[in-house]
Every structure is written in structure tokens, then in C-alpha cells.
VMD Tcl script that builds the backbone (N, CA, C; Angstrom):
set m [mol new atoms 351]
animate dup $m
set s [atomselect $m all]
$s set {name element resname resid chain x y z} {
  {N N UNK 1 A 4.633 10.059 6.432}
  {CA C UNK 1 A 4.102 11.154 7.208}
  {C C UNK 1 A 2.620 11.398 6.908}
  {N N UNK 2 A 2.508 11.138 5.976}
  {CA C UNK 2 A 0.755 11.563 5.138}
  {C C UNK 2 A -0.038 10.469 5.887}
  {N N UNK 3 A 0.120 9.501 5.820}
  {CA C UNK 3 A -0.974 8.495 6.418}
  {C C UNK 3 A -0.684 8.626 8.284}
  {N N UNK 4 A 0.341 9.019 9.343}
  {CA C UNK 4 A 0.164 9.794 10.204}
  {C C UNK 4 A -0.714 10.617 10.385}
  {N N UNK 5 A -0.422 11.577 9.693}
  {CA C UNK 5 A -1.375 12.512 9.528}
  {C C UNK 5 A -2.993 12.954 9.410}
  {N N UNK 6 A -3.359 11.011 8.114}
  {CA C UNK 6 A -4.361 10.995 8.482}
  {C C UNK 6 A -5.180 10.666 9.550}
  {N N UNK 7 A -4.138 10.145 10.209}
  {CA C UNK 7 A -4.519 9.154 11.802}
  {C C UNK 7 A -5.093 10.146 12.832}
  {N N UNK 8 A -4.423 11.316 12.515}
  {CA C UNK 8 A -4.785 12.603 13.549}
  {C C UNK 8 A -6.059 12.745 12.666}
  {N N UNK 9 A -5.833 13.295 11.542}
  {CA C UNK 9 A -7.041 13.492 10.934}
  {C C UNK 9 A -8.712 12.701 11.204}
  {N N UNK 10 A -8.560 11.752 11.249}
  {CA C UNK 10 A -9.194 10.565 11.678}
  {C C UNK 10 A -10.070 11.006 13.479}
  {N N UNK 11 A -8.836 11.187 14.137}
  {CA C UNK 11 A -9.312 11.406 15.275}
  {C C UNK 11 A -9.824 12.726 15.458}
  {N N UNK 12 A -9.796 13.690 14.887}
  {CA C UNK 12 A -10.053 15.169 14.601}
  {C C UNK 12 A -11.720 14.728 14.478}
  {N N UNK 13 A -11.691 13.410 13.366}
  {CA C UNK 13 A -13.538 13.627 12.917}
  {C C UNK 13 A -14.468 12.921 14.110}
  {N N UNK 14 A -13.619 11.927 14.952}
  {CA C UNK 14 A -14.393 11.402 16.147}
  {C C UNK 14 A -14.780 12.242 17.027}
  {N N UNK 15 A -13.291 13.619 17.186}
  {CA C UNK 15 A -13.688 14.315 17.982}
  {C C UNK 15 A -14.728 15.493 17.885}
  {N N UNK 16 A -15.045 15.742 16.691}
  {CA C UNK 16 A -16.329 16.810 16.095}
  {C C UNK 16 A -17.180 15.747 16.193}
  {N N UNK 17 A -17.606 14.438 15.350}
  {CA C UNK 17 A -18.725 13.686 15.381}
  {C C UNK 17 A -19.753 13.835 17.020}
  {N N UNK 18 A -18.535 13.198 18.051}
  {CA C UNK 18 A -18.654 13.576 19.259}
  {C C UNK 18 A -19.204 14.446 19.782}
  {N N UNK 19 A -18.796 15.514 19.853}
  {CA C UNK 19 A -18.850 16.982 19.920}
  {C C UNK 19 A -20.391 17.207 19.265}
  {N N UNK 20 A -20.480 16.994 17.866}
  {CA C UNK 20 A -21.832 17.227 17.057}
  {C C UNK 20 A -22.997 16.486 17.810}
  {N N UNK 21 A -22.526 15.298 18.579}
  {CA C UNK 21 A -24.083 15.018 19.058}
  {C C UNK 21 A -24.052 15.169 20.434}
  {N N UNK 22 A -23.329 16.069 20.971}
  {CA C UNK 22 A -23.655 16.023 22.478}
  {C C UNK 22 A -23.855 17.499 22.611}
  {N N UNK 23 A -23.776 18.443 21.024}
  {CA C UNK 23 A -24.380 20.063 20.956}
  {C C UNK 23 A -25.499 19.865 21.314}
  {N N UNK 24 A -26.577 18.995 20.654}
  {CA C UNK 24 A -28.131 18.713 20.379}
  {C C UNK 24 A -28.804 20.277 19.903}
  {N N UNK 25 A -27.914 20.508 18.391}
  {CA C UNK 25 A -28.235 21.377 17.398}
  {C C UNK 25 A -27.854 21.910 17.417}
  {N N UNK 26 A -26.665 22.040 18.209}
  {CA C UNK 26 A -25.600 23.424 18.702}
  {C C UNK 26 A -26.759 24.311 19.529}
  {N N UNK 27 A -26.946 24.157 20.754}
  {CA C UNK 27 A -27.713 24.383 21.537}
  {C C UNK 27 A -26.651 24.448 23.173}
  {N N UNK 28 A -26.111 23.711 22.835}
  {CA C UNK 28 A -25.005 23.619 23.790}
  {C C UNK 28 A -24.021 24.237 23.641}
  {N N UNK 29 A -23.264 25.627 24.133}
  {CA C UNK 29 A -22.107 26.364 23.838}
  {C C UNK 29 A -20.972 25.195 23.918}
  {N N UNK 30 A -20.431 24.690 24.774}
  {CA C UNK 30 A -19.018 24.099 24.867}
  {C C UNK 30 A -18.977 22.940 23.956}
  {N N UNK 31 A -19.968 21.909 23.453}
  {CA C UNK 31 A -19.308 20.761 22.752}
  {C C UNK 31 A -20.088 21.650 21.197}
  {N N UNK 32 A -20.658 22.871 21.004}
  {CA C UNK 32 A -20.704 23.806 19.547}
  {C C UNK 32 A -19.298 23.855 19.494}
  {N N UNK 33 A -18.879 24.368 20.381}
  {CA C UNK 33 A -17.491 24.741 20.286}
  {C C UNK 33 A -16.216 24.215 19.819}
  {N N UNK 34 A -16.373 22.565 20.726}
  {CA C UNK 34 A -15.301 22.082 20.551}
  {C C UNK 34 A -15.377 21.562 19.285}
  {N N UNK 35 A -16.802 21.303 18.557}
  {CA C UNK 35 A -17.014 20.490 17.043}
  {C C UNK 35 A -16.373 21.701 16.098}
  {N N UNK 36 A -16.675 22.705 16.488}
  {CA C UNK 36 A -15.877 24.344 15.515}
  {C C UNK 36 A -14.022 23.743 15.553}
  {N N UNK 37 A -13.443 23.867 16.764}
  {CA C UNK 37 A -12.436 23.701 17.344}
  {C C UNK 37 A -11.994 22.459 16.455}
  {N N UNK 38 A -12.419 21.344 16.506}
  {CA C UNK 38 A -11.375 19.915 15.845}
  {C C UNK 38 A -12.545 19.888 14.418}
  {N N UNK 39 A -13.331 20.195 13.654}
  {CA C UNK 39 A -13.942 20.388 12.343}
  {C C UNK 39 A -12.781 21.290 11.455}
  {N N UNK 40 A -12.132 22.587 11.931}
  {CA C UNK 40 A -11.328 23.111 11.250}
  {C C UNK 40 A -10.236 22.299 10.804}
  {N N UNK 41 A -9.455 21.898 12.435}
  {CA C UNK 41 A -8.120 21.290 11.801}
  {C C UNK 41 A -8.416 19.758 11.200}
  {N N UNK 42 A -9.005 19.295 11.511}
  {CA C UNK 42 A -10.034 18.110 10.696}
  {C C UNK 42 A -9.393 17.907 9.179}
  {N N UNK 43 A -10.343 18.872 8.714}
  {CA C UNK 43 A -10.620 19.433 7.269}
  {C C UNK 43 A -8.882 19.722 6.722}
  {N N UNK 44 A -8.407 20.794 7.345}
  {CA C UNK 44 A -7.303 21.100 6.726}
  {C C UNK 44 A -6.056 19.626 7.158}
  {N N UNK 45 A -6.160 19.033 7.664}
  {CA C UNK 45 A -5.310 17.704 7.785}
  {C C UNK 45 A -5.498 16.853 6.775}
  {N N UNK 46 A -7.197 16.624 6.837}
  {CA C UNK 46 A -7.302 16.066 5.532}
  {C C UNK 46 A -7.433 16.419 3.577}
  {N N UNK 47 A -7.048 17.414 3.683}
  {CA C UNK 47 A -7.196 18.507 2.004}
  {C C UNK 47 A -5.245 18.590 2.445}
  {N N UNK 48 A -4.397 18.272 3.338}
  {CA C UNK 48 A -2.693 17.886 3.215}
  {C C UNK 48 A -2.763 16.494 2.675}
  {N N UNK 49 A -3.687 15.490 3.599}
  {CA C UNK 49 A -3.143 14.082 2.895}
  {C C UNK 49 A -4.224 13.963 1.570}
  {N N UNK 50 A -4.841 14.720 1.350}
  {CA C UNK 50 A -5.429 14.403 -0.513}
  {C C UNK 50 A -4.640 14.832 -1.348}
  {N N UNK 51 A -3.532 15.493 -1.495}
  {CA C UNK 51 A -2.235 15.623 -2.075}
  {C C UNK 51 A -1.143 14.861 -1.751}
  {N N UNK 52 A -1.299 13.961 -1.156}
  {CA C UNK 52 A -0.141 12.929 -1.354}
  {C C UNK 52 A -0.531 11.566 -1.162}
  {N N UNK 53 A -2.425 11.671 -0.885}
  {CA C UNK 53 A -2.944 9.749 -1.009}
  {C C UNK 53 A -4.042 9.888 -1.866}
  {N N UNK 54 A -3.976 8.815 -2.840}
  {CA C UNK 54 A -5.349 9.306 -3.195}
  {C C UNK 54 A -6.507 10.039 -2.674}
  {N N UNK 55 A -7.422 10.633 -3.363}
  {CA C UNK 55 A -8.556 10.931 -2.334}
  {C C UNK 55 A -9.479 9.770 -1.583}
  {N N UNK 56 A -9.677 8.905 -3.146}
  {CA C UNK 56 A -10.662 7.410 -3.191}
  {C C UNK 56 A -9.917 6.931 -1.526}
  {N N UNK 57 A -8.918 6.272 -1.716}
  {CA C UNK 57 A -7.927 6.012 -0.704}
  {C C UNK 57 A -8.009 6.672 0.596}
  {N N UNK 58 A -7.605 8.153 0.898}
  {CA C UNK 58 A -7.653 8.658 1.840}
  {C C UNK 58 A -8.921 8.852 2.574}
  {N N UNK 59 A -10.395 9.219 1.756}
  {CA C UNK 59 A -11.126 9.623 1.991}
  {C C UNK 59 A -11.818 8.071 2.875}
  {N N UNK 60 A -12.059 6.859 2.131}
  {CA C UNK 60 A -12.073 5.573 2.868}
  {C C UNK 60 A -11.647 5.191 3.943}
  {N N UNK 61 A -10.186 6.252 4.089}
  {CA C UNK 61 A -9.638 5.285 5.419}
  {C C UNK 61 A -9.757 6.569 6.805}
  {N N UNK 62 A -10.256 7.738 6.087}
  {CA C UNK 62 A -10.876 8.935 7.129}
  {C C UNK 62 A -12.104 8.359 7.560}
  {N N UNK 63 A -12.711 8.009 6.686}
  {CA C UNK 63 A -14.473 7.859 7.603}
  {C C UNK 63 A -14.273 6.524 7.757}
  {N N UNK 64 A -13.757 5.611 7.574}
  {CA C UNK 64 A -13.735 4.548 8.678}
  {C C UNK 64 A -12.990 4.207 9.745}
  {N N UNK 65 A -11.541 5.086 9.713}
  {CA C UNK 65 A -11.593 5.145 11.080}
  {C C UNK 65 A -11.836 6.063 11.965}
  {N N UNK 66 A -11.917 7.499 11.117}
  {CA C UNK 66 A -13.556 8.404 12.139}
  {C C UNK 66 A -14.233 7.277 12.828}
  {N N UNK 67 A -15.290 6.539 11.926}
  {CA C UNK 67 A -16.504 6.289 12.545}
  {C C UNK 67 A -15.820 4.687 13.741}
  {N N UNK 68 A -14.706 4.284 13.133}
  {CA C UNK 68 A -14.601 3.367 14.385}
  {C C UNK 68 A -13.497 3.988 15.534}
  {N N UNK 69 A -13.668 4.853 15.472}
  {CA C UNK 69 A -12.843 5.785 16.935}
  {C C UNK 69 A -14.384 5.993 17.767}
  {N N UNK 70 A -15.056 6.973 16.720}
  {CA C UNK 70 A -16.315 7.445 17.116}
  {C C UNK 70 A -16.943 6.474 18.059}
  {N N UNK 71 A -17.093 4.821 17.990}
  {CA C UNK 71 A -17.608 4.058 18.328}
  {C C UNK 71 A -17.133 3.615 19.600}
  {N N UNK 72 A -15.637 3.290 19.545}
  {CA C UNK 72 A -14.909 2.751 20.380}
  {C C UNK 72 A -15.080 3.769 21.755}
  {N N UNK 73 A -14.982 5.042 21.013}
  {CA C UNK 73 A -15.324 6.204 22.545}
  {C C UNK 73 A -16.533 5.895 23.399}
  {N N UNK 74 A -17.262 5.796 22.061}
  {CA C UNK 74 A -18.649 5.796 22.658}
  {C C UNK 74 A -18.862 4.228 23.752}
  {N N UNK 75 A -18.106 3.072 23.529}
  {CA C UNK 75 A -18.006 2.332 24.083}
  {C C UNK 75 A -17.273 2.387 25.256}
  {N N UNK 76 A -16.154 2.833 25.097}
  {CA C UNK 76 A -15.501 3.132 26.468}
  {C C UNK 76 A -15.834 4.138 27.421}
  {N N UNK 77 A -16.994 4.723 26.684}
  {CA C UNK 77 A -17.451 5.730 28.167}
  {C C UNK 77 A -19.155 5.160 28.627}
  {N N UNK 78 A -19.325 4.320 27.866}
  {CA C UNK 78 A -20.778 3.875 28.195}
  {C C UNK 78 A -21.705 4.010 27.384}
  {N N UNK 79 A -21.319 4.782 26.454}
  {CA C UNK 79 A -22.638 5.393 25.586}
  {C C UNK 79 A -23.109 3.952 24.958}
  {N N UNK 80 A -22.413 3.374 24.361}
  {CA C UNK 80 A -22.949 2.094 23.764}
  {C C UNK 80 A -22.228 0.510 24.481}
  {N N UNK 81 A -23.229 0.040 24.321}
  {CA C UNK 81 A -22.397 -1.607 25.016}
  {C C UNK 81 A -20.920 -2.451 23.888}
  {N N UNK 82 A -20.186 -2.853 24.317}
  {CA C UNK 82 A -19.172 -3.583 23.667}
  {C C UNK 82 A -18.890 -4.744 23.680}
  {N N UNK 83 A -20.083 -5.003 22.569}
  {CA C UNK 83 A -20.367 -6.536 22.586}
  {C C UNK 83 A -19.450 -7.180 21.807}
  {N N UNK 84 A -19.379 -8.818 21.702}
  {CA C UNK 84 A -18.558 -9.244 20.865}
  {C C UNK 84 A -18.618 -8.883 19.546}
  {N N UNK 85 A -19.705 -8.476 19.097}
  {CA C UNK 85 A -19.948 -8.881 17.710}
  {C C UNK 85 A -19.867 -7.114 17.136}
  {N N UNK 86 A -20.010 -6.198 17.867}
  {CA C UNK 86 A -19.796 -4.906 18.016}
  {C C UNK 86 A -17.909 -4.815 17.777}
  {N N UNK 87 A -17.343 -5.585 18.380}
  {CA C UNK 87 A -15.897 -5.355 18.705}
  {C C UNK 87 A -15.185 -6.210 17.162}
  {N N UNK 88 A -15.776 -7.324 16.924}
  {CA C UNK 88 A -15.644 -7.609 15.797}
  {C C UNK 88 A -15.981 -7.012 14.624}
  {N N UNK 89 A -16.847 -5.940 14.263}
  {CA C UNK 89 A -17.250 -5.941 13.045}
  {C C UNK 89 A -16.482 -4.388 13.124}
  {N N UNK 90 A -15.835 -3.750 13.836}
  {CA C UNK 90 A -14.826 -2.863 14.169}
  {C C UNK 90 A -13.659 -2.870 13.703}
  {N N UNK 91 A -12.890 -4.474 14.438}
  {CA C UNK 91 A -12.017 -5.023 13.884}
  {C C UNK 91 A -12.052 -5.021 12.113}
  {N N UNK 92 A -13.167 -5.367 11.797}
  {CA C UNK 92 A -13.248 -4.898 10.146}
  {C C UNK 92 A -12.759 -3.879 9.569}
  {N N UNK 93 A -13.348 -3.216 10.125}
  {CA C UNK 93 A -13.225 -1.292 9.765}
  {C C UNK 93 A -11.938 -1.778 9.392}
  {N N UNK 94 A -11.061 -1.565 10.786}
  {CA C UNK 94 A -9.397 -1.395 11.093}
  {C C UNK 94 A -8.718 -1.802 10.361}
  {N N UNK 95 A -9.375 -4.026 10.084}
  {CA C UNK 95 A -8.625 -4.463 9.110}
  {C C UNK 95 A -8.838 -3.916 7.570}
  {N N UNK 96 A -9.965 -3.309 7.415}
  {CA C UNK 96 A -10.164 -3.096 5.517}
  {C C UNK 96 A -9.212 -1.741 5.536}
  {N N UNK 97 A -8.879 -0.697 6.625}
  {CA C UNK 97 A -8.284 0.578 6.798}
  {C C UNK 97 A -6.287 -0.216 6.171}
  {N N UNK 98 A -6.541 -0.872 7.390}
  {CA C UNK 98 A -4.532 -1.573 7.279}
  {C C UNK 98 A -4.750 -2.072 6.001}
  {N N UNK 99 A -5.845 -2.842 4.902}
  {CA C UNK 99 A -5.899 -3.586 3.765}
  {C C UNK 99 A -5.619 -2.454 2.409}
  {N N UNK 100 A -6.048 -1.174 2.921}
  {CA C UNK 100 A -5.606 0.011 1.930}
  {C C UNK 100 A -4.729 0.343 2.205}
  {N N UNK 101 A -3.936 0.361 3.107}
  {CA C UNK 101 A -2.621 0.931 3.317}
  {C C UNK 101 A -1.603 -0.002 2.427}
  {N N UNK 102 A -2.010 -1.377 2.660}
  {CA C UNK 102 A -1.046 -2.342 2.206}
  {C C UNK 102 A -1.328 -2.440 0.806}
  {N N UNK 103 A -2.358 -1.778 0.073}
  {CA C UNK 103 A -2.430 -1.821 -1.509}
  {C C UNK 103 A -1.579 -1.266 -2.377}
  {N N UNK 104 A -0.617 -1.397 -3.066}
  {CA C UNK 104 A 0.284 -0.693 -4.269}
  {C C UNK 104 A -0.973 0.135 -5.073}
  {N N UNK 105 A -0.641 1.268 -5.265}
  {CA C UNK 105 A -1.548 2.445 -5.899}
  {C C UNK 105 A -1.157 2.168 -7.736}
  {N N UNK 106 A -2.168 1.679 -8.389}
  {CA C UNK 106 A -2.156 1.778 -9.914}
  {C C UNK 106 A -2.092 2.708 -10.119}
  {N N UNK 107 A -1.177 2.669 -11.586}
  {CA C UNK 107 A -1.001 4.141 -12.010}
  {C C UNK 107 A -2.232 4.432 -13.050}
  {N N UNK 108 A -2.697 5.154 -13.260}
  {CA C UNK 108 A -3.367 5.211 -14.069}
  {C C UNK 108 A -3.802 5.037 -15.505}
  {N N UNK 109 A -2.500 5.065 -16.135}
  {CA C UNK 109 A -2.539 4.883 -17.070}
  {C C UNK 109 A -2.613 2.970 -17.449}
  {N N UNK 110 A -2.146 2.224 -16.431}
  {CA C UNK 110 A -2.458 1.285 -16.004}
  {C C UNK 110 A -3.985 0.666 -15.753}
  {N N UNK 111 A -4.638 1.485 -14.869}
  {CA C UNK 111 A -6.088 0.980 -14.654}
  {C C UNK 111 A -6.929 1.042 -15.736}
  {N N UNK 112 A -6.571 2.364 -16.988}
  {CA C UNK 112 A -7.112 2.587 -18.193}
  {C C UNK 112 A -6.760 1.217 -19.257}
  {N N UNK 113 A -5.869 0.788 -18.968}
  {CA C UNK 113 A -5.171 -0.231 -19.705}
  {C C UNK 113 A -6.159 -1.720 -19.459}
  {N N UNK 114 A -6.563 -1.783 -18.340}
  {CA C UNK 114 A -7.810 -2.841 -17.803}
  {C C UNK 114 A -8.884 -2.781 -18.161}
  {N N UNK 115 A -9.016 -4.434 -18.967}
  {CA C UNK 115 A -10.147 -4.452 -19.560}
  {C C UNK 115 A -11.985 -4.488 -18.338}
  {N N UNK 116 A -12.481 -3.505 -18.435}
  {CA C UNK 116 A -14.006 -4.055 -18.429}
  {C C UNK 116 A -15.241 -4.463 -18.070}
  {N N UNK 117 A -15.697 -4.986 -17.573}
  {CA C UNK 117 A -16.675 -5.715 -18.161}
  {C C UNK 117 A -18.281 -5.133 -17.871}
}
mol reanalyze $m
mol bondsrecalc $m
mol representation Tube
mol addrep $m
């Protein structure tokens, strides 16, 4: 349920990021608004999954796939072109996001146990 959660969470920050640059300083009542509007539940979605994923963990897989939602919008409405190499280095994001999910979490007393260098 927690990594769900962050998925909304995730999309909560595309949708303020969004929102934050189409205020132009909060100058604009309706997208001030809507960044107020998805910044709250944002925040509190993500301070639920920092109690049950790491933060290191959670916090990594919030701003990268924030920022590759952020992108993908911005591509699918025109704002930016969706080039190959744009669509690929995306695919990154996504894959290093699924590459933390699939990591077994050390315990700590474990990582203390690792030597070094």
C-alpha cells in the first residue's frame, strides 16, 4: 500500500511542479491555487510513506518520478518535444525508480557491520 501511495504522491508533485510554473510567481490565481491544492496532500502522502519506506528510498523514488511525470506532461501537451533520447533517458528515471523497489532494505545493524573504504 505504501509504495501506491507513493505513486499518488509522486503525481501530487507533477501536479504542483506544474501548477508552480504556469502561476509565474503566483501571479496567477487558479494554477496559485491548484499548486496550494495538490502541495498539501503531496506532503502529507509523502511524511505516510516515510514511516513505512525508508526516507533515502522513498524520497528518491518521489522526485524522480515527480520530475518524470512532470516531463512526460509537459511532453504530451506540447510544452517540450519527445525526442528519442528525451524518452529514453526517462525510461531511466522509471527503470532506477522499479530498481529501488526491487532492492531488499539492509538492516542496519547490517550496513554498520560493512566494511569501508
Amino acid at each position: 500500500m505504501a509504495w501506491f501511495v507513493l505513486i499518488i504522491s509522486a503525481l501530487l508533485e507533477a501536479v504542483w511542479a506544474t501548477a508552480l510554473g504556469q502561476s509565474e510567481g503566483f501571479t496567477k490565481l487558479v494554477p496559485s491555487l491548484v499548486f496550494v491544492a495538490a502541495l498539501i496532500p503531496g506532503m502529507a502522502t509523502l511524511a505516510y510513506v516515510a514511516k513505512r519506506i525508508p526516507m533515502s528510498t522513498a524520497y528518491a523514488v518521489w522526485a524522480g518520478l515527480g520530475a518524470a511525470f512532470t516531463v512526460a506532461w509537459s511532453m504530451l501537451t506540447g510544452g517540450e518535444p519527445a525526442t528519442a533520447l528525451r524518452l529514453a533517458l526517462l525510461a531511466g528515471i522509471v527503470g532506477s525508480v522499479v530498481g529501488l523497489k526491487l532492492l531488499k532494505p539492509t538492516a542496519p545493524e547490517e550496513a554498520a557491520k560493512t566494511p569501508t573504504r
